[in-house]
C-alpha positions in Angstrom: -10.2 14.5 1.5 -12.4 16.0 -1.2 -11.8 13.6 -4.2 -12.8 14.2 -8.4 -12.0 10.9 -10.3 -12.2 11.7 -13.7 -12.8 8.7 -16.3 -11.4 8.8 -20.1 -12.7 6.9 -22.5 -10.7 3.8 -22.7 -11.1 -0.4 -22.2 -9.0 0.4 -19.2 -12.3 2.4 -17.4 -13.3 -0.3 -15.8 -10.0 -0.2 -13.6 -11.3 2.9 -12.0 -13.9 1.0 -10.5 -11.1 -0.5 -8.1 -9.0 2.8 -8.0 -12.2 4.5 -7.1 -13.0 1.7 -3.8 -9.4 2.7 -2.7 -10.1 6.1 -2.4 -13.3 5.6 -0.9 -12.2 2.9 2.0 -9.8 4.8 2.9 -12.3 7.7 4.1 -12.2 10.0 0.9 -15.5 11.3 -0.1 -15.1 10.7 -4.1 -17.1 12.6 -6.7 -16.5 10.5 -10.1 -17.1 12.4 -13.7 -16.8 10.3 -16.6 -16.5 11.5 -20.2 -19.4 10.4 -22.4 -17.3 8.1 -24.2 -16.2 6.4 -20.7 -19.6 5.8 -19.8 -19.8 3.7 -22.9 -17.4 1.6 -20.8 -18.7 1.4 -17.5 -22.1 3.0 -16.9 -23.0 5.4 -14.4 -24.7 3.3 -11.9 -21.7 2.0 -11.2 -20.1 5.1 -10.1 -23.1 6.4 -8.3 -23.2 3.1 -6.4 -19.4 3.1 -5.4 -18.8 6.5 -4.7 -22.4 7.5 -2.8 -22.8 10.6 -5.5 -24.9 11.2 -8.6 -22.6 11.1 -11.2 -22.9 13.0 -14.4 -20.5 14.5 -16.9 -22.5 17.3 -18.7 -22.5 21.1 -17.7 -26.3 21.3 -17.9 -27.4 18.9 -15.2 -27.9 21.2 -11.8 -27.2 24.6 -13.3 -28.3 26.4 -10.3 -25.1 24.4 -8.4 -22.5 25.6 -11.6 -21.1 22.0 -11.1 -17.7 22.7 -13.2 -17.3 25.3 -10.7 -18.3 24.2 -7.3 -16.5 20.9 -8.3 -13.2 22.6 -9.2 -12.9 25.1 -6.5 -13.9 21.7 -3.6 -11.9 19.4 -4.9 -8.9 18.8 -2.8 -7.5 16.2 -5.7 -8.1 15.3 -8.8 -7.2 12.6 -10.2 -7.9 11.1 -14.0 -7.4 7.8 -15.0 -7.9 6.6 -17.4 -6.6 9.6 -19.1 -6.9 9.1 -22.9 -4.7 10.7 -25.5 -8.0 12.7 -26.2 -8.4 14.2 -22.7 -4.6 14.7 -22.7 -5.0 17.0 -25.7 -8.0 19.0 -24.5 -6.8 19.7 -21.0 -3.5 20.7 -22.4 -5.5 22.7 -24.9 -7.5 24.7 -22.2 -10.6 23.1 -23.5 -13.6 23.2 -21.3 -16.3 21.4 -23.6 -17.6 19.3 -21.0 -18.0 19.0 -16.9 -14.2 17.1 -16.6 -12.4 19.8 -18.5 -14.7 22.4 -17.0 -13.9 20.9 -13.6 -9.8 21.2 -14.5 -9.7 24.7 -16.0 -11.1 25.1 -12.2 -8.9 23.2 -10.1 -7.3 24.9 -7.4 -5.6 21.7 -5.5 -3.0 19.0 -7.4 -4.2 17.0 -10.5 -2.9 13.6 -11.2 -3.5 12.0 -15.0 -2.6 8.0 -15.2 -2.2 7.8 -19.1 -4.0 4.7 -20.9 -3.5 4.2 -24.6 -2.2 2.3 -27.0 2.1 2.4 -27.5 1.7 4.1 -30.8 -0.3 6.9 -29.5 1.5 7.6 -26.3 4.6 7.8 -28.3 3.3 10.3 -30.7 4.9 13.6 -31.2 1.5 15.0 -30.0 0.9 13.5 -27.1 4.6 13.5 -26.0 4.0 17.6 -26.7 0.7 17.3 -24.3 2.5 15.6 -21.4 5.4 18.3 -21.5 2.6 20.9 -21.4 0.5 19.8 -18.3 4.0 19.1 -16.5 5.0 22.3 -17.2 1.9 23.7 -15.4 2.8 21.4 -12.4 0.2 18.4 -13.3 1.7 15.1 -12.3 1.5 12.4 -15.5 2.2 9.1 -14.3 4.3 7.5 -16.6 2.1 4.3 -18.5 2.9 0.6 -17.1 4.1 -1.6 -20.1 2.5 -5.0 -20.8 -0.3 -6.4 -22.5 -3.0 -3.8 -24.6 -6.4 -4.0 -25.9 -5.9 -6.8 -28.7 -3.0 -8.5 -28.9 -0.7 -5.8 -28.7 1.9 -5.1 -26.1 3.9 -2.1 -25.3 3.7 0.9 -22.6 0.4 2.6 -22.5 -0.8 0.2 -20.3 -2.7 1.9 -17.0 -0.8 1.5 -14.1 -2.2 -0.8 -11.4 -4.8 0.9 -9.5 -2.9 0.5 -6.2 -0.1 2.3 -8.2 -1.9 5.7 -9.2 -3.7 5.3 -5.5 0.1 6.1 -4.3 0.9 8.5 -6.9 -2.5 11.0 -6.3 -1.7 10.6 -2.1 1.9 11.8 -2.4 1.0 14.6 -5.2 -2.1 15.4 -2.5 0.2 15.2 0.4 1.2 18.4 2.4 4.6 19.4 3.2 5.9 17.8 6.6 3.9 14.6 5.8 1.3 12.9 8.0 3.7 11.1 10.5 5.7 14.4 11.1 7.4 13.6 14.4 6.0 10.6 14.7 8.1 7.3 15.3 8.0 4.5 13.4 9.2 1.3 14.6 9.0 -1.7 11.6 10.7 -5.3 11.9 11.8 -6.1 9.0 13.4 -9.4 7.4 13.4 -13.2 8.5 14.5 -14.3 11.8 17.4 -17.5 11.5 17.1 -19.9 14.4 20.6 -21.3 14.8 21.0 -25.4 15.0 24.8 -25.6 15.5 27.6 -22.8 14.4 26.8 -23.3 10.6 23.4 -24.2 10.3 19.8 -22.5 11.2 16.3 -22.6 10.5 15.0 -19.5 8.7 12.8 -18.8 5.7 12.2 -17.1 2.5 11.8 -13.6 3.2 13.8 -11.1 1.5 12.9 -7.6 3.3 11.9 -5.9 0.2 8.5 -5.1 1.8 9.5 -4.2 5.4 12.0 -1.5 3.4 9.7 -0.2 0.8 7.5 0.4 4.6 10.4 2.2 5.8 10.4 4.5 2.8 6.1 4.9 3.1 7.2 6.3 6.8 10.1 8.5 6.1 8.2 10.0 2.8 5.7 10.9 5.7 7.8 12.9 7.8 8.1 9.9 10.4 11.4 8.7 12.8 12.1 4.9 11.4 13.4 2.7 13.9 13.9 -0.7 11.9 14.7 -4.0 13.7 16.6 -6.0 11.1 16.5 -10.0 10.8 18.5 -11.3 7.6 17.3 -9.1 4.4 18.5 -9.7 1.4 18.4 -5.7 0.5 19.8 -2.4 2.2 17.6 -0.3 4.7 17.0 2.8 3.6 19.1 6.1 4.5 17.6 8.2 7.9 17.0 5.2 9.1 17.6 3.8 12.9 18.9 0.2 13.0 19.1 -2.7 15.5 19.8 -5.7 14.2 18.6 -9.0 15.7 19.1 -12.5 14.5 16.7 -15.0 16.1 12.9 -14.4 17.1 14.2 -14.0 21.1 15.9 -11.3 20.1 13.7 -9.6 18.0 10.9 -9.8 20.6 13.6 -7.8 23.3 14.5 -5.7 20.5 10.5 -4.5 19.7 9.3 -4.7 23.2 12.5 -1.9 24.1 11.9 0.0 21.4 7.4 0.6 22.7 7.7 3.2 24.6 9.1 5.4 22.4 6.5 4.3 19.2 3.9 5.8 17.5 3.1 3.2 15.3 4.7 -0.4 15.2 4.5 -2.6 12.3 5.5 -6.0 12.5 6.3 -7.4 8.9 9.5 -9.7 10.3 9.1 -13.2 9.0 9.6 -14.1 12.9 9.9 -18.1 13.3 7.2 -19.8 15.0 9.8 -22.4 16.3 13.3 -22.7 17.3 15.5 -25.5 18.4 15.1 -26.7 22.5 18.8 -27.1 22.1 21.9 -25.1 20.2 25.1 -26.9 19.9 28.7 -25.5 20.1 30.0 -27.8 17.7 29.0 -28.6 13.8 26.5 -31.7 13.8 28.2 -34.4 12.2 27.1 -37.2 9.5 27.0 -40.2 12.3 29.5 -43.1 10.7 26.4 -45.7 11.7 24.0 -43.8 9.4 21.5 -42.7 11.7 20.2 -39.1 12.0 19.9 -36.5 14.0 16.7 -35.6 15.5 15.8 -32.2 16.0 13.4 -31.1 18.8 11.5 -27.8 18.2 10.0 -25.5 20.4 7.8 -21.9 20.2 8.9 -19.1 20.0 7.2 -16.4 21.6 4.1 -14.3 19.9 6.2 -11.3 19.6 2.9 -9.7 18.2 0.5 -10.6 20.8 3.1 -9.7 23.5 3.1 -6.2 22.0 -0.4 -5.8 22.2 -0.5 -7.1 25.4 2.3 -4.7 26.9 0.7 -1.5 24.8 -1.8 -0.8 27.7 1.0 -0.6 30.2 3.5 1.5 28.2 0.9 4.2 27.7 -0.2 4.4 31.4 3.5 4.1 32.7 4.5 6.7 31.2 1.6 9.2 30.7 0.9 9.5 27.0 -2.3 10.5 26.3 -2.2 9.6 22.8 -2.4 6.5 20.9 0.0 3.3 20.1 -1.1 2.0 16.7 -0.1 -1.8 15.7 -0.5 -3.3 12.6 0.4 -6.9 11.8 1.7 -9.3 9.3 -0.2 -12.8 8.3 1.4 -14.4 5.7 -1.1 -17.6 5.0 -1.1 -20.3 2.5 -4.1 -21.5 3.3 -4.8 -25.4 4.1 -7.5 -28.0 4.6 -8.9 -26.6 7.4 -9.3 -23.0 5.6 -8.4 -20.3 3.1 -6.0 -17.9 3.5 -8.7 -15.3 4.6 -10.4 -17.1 7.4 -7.0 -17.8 8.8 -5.8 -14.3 8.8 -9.6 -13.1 10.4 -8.4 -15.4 13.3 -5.2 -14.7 13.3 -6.5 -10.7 13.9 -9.2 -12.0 16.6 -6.3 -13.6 18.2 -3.4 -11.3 18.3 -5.7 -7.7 19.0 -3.6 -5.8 16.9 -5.4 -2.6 14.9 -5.5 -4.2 11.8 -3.7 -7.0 9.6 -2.0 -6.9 6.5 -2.5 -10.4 4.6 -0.3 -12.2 2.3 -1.4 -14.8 0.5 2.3 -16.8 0.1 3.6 -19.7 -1.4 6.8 -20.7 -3.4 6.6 -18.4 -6.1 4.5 -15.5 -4.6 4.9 -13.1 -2.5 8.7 -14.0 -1.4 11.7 -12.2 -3.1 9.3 -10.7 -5.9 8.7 -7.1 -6.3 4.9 -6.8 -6.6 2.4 -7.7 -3.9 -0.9 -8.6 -3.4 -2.9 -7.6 0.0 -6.0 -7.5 2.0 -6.3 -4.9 5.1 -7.9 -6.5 7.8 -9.1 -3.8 10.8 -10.0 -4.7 14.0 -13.4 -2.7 13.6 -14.5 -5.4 10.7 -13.1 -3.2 8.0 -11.8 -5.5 5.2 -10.3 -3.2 2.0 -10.3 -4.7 -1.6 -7.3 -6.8 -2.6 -5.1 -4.2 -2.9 -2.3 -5.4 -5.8 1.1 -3.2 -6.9 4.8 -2.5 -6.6 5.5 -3.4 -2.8 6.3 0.4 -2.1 2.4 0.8 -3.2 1.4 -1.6 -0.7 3.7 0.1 1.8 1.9 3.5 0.9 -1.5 1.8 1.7 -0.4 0.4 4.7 1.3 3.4 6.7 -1.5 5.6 5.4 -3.8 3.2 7.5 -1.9 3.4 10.4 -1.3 7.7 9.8 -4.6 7.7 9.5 -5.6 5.4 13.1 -3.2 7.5 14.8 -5.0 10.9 13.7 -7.9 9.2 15.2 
């Protein structure tokens, strides 16, 4: 996709930098046009050297191409952020004083604006006017994060994480039907409880949030969800298939049934890498001579790596011609031995999934909260920037990865 990343002038410019590397490792071609005053931010070499283009933001460099026109008419998104109260007013104005508003007055595909300014200015009369007006002409305007400003002021008119508007500009680009149309979609989803006696189990800290906001990437995308549910502390979404499963042996039978009829699989279960050798019938009791119980664990099976392993022989069994796209989960706390990164490069060597979504986890991260913070890992060496937002942004990233593999 043919990308124009406008820059406003704002502190918040140098956020485009990572906006800009999402766009671009994901296989857009990205043409950045700053405003004068953003280059007083972040110079030009730095776009030229992310995006692959000469960058320039005047009318009068390569008349002979009539850039504002060329630009416009190309572009198959544009997106603006930051987008200033100034840039607000002259796009809803019509302005065309320079090569972004030139550009806009152009555009023939969507346009996406990520305000950045301070509270007082976003809540002016003025600018509130502005937004209504580019609405009303079918312009999407994110609405501004709220948190810490230039200074020490705090309010909304903060820009919105750069994983954030990268979800925002892909559903505003995407075209009707969605790019998993048809497709199926199988994601497990949850933490898997390994049962001790009747009452107790082993199990862990996930809550679901990010296997569900998945399951709402791949319905947004026109895709057939089949979720295979562990313990989640929230509700699957609605259209959704569901097979519930309790321990890691039965979510392995659960995901290796449900293969032949995948698309893509994405395996974001918190699936327990050891069970008890032996289940009781009765409730383990406190022994009256004080001594404890002693619990023997054994693996569980690498309900991962068996996937990958039976992919080969699902296709050929039953004729498809096209392909099977896995993606995997590696949440890593890193240790001695390692940090979190090296573990999840070996953890991708060793499970030969398409690529690997890592967490970096711990008490307080990660687990229950509503952000998240990721690394793509492909199988081809690809490694994306850390890739931070509201889990249904990550989600976003993630299945476009896949949509994208399985186009391929």
């Amino acid at each position: 996709m043919r990308v124009v990343l406008g820059v406003g002038g704002g502190i918040a410019a140098y956020k485009a930098a990572s906006l800009l590397r999402l766009f671009t490792e994901s296989g857009h071609d990205v043409t950045v046009i700053p405003t004068e005053a953003a280059t007083r931010f972040v110079g030009t070499a730095t776009w030229e050297a992310l995006s692959g283009h000469p960058v320039s933001n005047s009318v009068w460099d390569d008349v002979d191409k009539v850039n504002h026109v060329r630009l416009g008419h190309e572009a198959d998104l544009i997106v603006i952020a930051p987008a200033t109260a100034d840039v607000l007013a002259r796009a809803a104005a019509g302005l065309a004083d320079d090569l972004l508003t030139g550009t806009l007055l152009m555009a023939r595909g969507p346009v996406v604006m990520a305000p950045a300014m301070h509270t007082e200015m976003w809540q002016h009369a003025a600018t509130r006017a502005n937004v209504e007006v580019l609405r009303s002409r079918g312009i999407t305007v994110i609405e501004p994060a709220s948190g810490r400003l230039t200074g020490a002021d705090s309010g909304p008119g903060r820009l919105p994480e750069p994983a954030d508007i990268y979800t925002a500009a892909i559903e505003a680009a995407r075209p009707p039907g969605g790019a998993l149309q048809g497709k199926r979609v199988t994601i497990s989803v949850g933490g898997t409880r390994e049962a001790l006696d009747p009452v107790r189990f082993l199990g862990n800290r996930s809550s679901g949030k990010q296997g569900m906001a998945l399951a709402e990437a791949a319905l947004a995308q026109g895709a057939r969800v089949t979720l295979v549910l562990a313990h989640a502390e929230v509700a699957p979404p609605r259209g959704c298939e569901v097979v519930r499963v309790e321990s890691a042996l039965q979510l392995r039978d659960a995901v290796l049934a449900a293969l032949p009829a995948t698309d893509v699989l994405v395996m974001a279960a918190a699936v327990a890498d050891f069970r008890p050798a032996e289940t009781v019938t009765t409730k383990i009791k406190k022994n009256d001579d004080g001594t404890d119980p002693v619990l023997t664990l054994v693996r569980n099976p690498d309900v991962l790596r068996e996937a990958v392993l039976a992919r080969d022989e699902v296709l050929a069994r039953d004729g498809r011609d096209g392909p099977l796209v896995i993606a995997g989960f590696a949440a890593e706390t890193g240790d001695a031995t390692a940090d979190p990164l090296t573990h999840a490069r070996a953890k991708l060597a060793r499970k030969g999934c398409d690529f690997l979504v890592l967490n970096v986890v711990g008490s307080d991260l990660v687990f229950g909260e509503d952000s998240n913070e990721v690394t793509l890992l492909g199988a081809d060496g690809s490694e994306s920037a850390p890739l931070h937002g509201s889990k249904r942004a990550v989600a976003d990233a993630v299945i476009t990865r896949a949509a994208d593999l399985l186009s391929r």
